[in-house]
mmJSON file of the N, C-alpha and C atoms, coordinates in Angstrom:
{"data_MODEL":{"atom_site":{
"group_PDB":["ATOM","ATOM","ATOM","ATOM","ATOM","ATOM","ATOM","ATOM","ATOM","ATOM","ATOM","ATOM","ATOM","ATOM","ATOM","ATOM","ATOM","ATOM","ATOM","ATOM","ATOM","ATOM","ATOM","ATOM","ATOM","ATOM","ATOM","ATOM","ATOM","ATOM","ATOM","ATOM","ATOM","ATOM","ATOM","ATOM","ATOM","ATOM","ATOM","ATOM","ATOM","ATOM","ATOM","ATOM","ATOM","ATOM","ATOM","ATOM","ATOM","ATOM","ATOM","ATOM","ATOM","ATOM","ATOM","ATOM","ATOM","ATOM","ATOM","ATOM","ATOM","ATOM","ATOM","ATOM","ATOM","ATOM","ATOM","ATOM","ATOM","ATOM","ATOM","ATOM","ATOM","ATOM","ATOM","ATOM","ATOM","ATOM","ATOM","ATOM","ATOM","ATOM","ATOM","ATOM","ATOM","ATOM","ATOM","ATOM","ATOM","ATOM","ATOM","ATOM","ATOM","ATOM","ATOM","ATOM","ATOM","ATOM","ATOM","ATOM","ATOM","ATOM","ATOM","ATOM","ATOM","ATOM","ATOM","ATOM","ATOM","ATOM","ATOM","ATOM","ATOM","ATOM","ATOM","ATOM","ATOM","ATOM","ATOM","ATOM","ATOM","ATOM","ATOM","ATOM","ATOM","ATOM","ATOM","ATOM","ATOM","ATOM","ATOM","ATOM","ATOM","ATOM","ATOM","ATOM","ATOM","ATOM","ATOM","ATOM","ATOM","ATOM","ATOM","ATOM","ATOM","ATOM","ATOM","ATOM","ATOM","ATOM","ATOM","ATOM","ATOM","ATOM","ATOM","ATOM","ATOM","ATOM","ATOM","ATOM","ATOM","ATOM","ATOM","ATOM","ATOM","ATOM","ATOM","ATOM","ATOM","ATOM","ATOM","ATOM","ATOM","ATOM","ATOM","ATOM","ATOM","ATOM","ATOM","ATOM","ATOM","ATOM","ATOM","ATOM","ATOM","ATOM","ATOM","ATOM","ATOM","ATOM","ATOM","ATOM","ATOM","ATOM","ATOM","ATOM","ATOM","ATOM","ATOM","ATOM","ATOM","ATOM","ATOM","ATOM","ATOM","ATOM","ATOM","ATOM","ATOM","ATOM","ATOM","ATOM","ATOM","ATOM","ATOM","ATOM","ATOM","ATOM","ATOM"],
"id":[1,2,3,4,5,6,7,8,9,10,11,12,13,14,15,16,17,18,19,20,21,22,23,24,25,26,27,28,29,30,31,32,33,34,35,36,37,38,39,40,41,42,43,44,45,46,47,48,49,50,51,52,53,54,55,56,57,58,59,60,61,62,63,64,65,66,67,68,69,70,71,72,73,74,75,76,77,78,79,80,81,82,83,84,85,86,87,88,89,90,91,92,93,94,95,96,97,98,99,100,101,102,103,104,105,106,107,108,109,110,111,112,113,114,115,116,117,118,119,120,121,122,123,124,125,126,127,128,129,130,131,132,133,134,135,136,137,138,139,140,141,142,143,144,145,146,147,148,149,150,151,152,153,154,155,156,157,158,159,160,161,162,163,164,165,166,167,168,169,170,171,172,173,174,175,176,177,178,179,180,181,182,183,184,185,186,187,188,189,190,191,192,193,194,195,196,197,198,199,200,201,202,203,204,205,206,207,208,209,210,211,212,213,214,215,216,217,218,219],
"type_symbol":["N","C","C","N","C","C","N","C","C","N","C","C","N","C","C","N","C","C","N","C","C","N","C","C","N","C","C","N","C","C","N","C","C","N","C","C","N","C","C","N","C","C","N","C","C","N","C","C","N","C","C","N","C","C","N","C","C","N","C","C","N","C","C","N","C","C","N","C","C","N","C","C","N","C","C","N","C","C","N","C","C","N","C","C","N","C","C","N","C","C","N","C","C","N","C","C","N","C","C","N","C","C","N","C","C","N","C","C","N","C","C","N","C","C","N","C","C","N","C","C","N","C","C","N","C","C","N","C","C","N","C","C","N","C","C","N","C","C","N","C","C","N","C","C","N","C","C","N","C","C","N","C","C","N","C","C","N","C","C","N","C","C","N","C","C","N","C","C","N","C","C","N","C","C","N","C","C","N","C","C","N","C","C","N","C","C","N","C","C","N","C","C","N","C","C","N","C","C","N","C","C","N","C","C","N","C","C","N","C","C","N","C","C","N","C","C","N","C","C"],
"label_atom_id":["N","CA","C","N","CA","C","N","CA","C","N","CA","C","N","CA","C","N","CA","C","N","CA","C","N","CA","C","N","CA","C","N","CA","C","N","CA","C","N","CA","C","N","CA","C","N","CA","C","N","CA","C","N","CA","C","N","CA","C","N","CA","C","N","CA","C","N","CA","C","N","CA","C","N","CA","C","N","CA","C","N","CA","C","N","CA","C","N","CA","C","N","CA","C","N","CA","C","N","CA","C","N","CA","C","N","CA","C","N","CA","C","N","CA","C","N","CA","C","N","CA","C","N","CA","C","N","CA","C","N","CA","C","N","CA","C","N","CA","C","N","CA","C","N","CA","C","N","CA","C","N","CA","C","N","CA","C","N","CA","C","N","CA","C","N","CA","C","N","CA","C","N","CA","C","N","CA","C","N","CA","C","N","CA","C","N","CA","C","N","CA","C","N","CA","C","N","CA","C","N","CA","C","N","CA","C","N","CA","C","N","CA","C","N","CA","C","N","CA","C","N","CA","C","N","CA","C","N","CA","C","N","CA","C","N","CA","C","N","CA","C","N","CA","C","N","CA","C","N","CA","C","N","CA","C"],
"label_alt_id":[null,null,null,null,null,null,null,null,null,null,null,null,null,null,null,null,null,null,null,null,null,null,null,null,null,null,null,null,null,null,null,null,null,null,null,null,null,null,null,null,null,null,null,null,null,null,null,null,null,null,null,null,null,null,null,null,null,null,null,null,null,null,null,null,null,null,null,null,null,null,null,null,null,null,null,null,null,null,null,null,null,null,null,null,null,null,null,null,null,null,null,null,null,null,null,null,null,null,null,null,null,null,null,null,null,null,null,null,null,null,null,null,null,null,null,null,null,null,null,null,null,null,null,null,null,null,null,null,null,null,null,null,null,null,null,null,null,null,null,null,null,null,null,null,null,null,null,null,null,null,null,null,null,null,null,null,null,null,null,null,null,null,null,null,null,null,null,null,null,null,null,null,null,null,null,null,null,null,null,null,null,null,null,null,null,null,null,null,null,null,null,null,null,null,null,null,null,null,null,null,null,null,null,null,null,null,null,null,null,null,null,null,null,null,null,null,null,null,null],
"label_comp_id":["UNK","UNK","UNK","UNK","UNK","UNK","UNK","UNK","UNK","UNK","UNK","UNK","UNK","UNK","UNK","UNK","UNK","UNK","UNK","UNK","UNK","UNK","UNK","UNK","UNK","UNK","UNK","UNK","UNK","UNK","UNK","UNK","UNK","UNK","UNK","UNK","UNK","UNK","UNK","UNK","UNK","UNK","UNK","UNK","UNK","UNK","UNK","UNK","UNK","UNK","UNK","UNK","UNK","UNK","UNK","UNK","UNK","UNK","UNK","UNK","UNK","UNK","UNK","UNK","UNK","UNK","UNK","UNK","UNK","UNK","UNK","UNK","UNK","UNK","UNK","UNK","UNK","UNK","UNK","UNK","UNK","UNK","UNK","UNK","UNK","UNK","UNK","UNK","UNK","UNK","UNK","UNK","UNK","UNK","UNK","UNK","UNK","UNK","UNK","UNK","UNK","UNK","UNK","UNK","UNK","UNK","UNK","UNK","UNK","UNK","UNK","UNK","UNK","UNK","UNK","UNK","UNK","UNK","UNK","UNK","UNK","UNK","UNK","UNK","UNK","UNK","UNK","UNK","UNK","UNK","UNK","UNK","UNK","UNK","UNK","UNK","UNK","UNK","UNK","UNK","UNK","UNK","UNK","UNK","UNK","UNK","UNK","UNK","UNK","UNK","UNK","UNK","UNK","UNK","UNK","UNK","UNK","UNK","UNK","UNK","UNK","UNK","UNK","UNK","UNK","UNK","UNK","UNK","UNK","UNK","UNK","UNK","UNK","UNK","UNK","UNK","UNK","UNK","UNK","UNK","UNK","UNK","UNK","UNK","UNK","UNK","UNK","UNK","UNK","UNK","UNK","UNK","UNK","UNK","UNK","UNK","UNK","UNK","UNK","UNK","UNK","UNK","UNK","UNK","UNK","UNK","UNK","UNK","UNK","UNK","UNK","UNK","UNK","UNK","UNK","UNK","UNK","UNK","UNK"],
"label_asym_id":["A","A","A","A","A","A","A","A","A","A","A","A","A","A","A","A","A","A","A","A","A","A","A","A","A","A","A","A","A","A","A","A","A","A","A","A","A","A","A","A","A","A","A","A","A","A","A","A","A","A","A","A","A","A","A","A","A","A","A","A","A","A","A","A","A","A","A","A","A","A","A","A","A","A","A","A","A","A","A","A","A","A","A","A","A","A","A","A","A","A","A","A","A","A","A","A","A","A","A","A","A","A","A","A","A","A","A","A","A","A","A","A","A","A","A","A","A","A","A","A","A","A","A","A","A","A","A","A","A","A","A","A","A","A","A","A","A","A","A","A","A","A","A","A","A","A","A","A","A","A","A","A","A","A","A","A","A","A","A","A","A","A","A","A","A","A","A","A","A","A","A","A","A","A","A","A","A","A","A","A","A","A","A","A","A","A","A","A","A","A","A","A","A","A","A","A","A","A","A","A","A","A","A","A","A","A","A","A","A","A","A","A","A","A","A","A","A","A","A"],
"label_entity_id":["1","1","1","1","1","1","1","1","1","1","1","1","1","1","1","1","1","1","1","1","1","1","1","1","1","1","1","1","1","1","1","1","1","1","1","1","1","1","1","1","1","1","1","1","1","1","1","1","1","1","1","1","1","1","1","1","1","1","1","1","1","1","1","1","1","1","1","1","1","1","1","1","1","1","1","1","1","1","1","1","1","1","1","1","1","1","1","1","1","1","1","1","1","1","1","1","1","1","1","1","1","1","1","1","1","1","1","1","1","1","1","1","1","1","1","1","1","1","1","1","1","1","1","1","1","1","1","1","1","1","1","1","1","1","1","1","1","1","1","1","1","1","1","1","1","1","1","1","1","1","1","1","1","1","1","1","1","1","1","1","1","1","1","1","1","1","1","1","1","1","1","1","1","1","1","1","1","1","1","1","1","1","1","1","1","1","1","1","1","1","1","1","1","1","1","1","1","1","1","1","1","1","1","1","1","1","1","1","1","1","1","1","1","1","1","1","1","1","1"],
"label_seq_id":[1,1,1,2,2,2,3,3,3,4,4,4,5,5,5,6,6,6,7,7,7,8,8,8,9,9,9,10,10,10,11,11,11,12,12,12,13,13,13,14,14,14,15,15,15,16,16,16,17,17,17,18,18,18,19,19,19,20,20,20,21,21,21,22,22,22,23,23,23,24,24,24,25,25,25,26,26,26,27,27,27,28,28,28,29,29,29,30,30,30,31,31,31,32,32,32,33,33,33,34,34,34,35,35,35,36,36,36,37,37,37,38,38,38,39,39,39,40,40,40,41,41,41,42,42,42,43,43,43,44,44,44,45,45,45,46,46,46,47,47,47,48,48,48,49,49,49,50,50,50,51,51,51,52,52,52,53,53,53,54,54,54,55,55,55,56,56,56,57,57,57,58,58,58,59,59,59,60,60,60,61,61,61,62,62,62,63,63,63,64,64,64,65,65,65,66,66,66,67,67,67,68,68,68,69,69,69,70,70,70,71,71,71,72,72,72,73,73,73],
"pdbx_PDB_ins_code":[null,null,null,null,null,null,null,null,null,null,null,null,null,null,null,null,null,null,null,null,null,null,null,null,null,null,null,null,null,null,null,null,null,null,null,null,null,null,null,null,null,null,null,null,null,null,null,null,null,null,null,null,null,null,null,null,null,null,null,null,null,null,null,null,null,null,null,null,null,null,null,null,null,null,null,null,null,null,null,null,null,null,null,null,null,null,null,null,null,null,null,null,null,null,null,null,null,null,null,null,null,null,null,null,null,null,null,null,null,null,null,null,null,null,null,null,null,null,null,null,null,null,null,null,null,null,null,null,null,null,null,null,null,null,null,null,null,null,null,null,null,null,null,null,null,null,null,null,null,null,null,null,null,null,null,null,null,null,null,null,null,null,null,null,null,null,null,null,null,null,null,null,null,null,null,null,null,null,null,null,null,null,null,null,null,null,null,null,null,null,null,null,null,null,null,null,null,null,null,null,null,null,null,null,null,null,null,null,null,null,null,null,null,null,null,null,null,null,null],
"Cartn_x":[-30.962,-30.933,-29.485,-28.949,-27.624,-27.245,-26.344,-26.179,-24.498,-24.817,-23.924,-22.549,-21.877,-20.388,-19.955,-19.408,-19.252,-17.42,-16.089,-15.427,-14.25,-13.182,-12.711,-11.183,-10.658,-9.588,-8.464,-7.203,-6.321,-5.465,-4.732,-3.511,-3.676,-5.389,-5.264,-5.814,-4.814,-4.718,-4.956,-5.223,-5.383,-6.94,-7.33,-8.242,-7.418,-5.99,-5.237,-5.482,-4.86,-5.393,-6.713,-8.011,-9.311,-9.148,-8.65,-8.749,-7.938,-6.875,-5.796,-6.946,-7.961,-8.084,-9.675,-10.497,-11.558,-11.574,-10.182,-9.77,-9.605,-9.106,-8.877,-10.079,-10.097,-11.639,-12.967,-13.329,-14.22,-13.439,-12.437,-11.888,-12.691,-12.857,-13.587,-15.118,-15.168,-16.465,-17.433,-18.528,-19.767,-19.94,-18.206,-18.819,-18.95,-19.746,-20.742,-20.214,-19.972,-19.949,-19.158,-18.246,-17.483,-17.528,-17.782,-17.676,-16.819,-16.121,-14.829,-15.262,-15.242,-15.617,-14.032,-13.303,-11.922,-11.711,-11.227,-10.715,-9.34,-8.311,-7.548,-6.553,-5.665,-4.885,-5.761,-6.969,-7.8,-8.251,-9.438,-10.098,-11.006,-11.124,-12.141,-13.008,-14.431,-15.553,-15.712,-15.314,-15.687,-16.481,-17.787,-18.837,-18.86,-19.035,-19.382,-20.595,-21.036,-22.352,-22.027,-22.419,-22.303,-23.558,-23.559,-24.433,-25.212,-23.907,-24.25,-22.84,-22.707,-21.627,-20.288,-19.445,-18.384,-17.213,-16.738,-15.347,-14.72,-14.317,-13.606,-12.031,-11.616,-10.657,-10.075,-11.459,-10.895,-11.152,-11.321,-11.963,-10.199,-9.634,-8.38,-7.448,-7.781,-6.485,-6.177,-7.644,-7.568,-6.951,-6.861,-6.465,-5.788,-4.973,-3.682,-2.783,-3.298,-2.886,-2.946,-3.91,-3.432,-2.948,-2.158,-0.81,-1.737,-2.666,-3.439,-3.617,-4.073,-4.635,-6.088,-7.323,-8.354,-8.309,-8.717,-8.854,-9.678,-9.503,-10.237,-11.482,-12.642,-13.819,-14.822],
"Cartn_y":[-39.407,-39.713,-39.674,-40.703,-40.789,-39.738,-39.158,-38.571,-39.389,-38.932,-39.865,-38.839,-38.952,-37.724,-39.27,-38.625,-39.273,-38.449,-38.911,-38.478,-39.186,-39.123,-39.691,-39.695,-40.979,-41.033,-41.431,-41.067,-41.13,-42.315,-43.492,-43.784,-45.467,-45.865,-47.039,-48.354,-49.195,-50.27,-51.725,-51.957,-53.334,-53.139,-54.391,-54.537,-53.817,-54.501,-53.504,-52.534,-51.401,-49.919,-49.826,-50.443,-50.217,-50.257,-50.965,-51.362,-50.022,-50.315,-48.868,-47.803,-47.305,-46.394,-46.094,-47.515,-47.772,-47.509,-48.065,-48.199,-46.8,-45.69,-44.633,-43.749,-43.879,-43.158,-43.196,-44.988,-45.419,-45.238,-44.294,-43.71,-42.365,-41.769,-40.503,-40.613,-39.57,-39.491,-39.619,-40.236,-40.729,-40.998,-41.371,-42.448,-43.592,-44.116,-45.71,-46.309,-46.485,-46.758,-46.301,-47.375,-46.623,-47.321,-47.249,-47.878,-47.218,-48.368,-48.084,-48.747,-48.275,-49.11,-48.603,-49.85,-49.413,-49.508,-48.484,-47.939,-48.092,-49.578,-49.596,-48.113,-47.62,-46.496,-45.672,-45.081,-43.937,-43.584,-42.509,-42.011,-43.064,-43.323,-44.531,-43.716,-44.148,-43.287,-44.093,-42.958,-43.497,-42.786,-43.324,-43.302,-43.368,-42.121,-42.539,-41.948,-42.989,-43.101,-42.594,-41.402,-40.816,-40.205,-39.941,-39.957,-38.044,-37.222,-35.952,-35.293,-33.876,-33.697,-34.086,-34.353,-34.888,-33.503,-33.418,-32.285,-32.643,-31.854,-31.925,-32.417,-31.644,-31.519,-32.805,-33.652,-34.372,-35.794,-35.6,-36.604,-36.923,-35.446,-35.298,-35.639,-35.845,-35.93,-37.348,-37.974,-39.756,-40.354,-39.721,-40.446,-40.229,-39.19,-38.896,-40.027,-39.961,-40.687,-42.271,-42.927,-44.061,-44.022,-42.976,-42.828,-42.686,-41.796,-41.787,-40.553,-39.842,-38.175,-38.402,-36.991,-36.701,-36.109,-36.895,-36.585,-35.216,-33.92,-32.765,-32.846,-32.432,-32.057,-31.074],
"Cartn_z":[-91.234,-92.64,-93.126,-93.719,-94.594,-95.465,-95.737,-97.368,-97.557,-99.18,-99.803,-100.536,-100.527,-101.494,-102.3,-103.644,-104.253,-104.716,-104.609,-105.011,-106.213,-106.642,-107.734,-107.279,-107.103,-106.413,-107.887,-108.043,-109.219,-108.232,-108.852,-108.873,-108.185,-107.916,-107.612,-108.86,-108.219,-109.34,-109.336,-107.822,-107.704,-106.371,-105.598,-104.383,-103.325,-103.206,-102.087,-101.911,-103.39,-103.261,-102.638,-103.39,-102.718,-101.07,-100.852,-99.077,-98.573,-99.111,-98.02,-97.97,-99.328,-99.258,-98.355,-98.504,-97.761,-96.421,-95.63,-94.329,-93.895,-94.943,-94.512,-94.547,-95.179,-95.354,-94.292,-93.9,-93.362,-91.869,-91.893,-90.09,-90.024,-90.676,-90.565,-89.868,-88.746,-87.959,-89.001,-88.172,-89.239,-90.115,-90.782,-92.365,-91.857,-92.592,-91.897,-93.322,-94.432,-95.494,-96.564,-97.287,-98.385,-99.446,-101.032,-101.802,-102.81,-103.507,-104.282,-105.762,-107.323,-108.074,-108.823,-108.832,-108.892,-110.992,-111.068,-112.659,-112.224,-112.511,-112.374,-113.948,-113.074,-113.57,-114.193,-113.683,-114.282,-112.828,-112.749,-111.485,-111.192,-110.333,-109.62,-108.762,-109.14,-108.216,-106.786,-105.559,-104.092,-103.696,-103.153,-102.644,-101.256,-100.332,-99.02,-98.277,-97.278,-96.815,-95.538,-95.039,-93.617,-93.107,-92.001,-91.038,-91.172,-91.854,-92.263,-93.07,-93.5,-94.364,-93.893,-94.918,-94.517,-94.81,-93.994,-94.375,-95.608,-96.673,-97.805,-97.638,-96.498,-95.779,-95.178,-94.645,-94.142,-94.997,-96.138,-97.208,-97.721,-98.429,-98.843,-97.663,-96.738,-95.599,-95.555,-95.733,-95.788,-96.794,-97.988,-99.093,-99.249,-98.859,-98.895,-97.967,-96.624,-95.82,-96.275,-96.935,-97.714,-99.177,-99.72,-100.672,-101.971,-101.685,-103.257,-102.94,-104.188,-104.217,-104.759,-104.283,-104.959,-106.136,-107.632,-108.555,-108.373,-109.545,-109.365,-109.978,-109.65,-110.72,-110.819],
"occupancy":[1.0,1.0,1.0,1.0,1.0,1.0,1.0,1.0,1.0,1.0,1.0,1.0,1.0,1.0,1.0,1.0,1.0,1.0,1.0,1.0,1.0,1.0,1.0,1.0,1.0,1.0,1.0,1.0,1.0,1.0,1.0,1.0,1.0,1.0,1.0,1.0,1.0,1.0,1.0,1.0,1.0,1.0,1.0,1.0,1.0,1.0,1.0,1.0,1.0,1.0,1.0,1.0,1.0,1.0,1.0,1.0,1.0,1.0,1.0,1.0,1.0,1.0,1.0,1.0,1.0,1.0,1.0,1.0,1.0,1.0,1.0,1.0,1.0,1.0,1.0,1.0,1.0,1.0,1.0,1.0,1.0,1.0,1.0,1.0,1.0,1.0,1.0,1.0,1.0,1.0,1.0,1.0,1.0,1.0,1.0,1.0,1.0,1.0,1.0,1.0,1.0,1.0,1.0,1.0,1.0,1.0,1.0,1.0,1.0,1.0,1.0,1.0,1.0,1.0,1.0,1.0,1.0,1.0,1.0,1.0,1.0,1.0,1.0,1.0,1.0,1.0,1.0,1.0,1.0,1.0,1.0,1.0,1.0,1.0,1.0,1.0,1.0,1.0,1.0,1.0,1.0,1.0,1.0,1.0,1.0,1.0,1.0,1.0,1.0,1.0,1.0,1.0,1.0,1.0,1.0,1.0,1.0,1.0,1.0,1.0,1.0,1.0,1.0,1.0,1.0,1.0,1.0,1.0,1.0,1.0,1.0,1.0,1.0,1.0,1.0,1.0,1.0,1.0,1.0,1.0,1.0,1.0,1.0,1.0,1.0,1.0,1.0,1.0,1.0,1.0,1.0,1.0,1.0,1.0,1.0,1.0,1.0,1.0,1.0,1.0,1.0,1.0,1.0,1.0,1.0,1.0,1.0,1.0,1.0,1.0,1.0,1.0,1.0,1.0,1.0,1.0,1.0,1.0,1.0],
"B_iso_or_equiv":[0.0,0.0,0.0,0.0,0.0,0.0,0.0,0.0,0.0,0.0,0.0,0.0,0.0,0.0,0.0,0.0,0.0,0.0,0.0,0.0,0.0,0.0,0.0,0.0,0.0,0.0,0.0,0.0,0.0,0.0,0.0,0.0,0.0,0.0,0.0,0.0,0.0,0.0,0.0,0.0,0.0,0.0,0.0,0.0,0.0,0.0,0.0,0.0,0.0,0.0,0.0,0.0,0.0,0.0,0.0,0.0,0.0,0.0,0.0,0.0,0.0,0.0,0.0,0.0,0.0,0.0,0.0,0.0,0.0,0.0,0.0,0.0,0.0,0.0,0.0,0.0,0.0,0.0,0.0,0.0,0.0,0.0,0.0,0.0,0.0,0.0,0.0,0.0,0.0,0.0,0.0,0.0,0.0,0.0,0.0,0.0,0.0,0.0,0.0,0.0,0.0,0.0,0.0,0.0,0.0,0.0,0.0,0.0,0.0,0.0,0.0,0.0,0.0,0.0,0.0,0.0,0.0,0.0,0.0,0.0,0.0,0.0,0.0,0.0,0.0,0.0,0.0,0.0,0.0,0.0,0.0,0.0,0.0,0.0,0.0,0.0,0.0,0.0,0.0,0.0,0.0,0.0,0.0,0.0,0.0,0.0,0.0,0.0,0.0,0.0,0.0,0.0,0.0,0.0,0.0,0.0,0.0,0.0,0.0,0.0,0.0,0.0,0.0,0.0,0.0,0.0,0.0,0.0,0.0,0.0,0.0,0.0,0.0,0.0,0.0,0.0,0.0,0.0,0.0,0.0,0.0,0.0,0.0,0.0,0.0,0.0,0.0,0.0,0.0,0.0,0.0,0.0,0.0,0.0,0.0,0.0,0.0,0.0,0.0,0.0,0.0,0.0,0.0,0.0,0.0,0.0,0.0,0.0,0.0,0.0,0.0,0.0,0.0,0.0,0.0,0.0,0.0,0.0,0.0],
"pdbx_formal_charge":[null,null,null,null,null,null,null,null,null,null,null,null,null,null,null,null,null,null,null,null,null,null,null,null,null,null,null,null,null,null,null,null,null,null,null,null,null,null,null,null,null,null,null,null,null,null,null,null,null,null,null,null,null,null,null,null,null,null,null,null,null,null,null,null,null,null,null,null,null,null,null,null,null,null,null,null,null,null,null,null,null,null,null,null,null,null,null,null,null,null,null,null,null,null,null,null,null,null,null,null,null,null,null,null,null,null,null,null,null,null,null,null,null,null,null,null,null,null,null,null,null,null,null,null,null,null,null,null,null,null,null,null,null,null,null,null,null,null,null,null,null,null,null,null,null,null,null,null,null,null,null,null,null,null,null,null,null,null,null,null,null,null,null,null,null,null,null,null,null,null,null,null,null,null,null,null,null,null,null,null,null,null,null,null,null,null,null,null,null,null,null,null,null,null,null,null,null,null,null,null,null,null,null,null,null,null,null,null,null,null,null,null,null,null,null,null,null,null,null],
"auth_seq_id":[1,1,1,2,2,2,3,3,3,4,4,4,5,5,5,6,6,6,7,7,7,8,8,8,9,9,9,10,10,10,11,11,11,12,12,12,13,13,13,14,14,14,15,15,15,16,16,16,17,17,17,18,18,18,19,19,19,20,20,20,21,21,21,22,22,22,23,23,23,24,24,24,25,25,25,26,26,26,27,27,27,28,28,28,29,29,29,30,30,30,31,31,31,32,32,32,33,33,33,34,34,34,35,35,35,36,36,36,37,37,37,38,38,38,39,39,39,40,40,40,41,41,41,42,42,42,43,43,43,44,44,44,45,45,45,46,46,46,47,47,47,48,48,48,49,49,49,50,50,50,51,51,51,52,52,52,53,53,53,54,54,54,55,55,55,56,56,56,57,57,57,58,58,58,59,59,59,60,60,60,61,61,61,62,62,62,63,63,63,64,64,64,65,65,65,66,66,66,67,67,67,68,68,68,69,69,69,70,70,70,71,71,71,72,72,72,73,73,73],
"auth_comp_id":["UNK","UNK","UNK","UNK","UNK","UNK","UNK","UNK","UNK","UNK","UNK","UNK","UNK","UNK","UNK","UNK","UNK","UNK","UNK","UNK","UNK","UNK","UNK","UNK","UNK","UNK","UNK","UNK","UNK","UNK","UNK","UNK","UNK","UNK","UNK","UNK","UNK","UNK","UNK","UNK","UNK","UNK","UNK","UNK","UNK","UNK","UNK","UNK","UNK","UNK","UNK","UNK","UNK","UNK","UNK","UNK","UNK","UNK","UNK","UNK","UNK","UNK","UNK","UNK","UNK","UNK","UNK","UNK","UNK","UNK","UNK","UNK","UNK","UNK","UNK","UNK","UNK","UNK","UNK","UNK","UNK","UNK","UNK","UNK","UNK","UNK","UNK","UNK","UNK","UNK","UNK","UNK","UNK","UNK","UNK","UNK","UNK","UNK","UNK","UNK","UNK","UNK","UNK","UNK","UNK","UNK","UNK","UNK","UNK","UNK","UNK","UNK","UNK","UNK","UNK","UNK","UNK","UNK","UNK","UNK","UNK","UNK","UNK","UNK","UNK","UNK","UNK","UNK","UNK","UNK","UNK","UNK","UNK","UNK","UNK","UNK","UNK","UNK","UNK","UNK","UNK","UNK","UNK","UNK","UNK","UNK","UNK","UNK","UNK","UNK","UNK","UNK","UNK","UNK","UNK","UNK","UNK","UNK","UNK","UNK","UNK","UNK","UNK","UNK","UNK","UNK","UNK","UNK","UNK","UNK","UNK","UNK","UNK","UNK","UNK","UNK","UNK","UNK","UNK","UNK","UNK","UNK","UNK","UNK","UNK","UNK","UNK","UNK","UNK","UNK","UNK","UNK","UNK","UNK","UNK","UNK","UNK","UNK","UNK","UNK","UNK","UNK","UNK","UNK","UNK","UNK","UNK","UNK","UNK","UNK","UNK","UNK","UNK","UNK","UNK","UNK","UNK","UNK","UNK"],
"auth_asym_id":["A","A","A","A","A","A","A","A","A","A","A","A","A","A","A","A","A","A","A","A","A","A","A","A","A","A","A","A","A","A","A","A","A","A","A","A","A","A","A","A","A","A","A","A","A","A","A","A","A","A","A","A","A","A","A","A","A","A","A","A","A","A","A","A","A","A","A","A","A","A","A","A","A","A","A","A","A","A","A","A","A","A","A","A","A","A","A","A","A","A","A","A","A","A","A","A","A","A","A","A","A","A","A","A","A","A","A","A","A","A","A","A","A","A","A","A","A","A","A","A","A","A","A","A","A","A","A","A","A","A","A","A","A","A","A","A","A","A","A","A","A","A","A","A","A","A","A","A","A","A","A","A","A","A","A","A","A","A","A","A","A","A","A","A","A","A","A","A","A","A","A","A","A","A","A","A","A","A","A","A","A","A","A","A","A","A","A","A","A","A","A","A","A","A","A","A","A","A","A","A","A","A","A","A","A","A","A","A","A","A","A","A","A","A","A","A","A","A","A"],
"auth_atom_id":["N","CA","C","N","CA","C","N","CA","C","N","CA","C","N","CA","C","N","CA","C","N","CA","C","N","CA","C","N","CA","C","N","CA","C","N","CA","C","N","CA","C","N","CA","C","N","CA","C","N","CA","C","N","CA","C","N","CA","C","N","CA","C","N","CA","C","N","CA","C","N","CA","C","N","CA","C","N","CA","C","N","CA","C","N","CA","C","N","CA","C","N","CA","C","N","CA","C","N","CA","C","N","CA","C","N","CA","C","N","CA","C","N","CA","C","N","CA","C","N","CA","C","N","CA","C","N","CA","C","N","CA","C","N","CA","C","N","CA","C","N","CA","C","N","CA","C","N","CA","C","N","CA","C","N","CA","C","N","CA","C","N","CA","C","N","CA","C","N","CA","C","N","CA","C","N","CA","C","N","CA","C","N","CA","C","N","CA","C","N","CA","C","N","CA","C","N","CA","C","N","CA","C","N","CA","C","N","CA","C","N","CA","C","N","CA","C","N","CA","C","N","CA","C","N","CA","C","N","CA","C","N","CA","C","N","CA","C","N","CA","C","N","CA","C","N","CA","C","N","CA","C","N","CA","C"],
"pdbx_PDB_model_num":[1,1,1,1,1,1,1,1,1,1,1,1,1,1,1,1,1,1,1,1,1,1,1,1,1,1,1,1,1,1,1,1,1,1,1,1,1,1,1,1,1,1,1,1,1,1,1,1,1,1,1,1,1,1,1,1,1,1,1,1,1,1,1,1,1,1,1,1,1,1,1,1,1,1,1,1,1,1,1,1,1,1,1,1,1,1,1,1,1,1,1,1,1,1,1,1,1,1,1,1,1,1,1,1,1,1,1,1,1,1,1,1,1,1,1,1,1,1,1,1,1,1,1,1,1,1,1,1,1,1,1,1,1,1,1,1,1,1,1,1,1,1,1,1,1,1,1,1,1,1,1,1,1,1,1,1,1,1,1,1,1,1,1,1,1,1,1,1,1,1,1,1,1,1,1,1,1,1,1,1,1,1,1,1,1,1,1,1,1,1,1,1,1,1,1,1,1,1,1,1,1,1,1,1,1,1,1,1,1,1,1,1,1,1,1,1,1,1,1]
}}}
């Protein structure tokens, strides 16, 4: 069975951003799925579809790694 994390990424502004940050993200073991509904210059909700929990750790390591930070909540 899938579960879904839903997190809030700050600082993207165009489809590019979406992609850098999709690509990074959708590298992480057992995410099968990422969706981006982009709030250009506000928090944008990303949605990912994995196979079981996803590390926090390694959620923040991806988005970092494509030049964005996790909004807090």
């Amino acid at each position: 069975m899938s579960e879904q994390t839903t997190i809030y990424v700050d600082g993207m502004t165009c489809e590019s951003c979406v992609r850098h940050v999709s690509e990074e993200l959708g590298e992480i073991s057992g995410v099968s799925a990422v969706a981006v509904e982009l709030v250009a210059g506000g928090s944008s909700p990303v949605t990912l579809t994995s196979e079981g929990p996803v590390s926090p750790q390694d959620i923040v390591a991806a988005v970092d790694e494509a030049g964005y930070t996790v909004a807090p909540r």
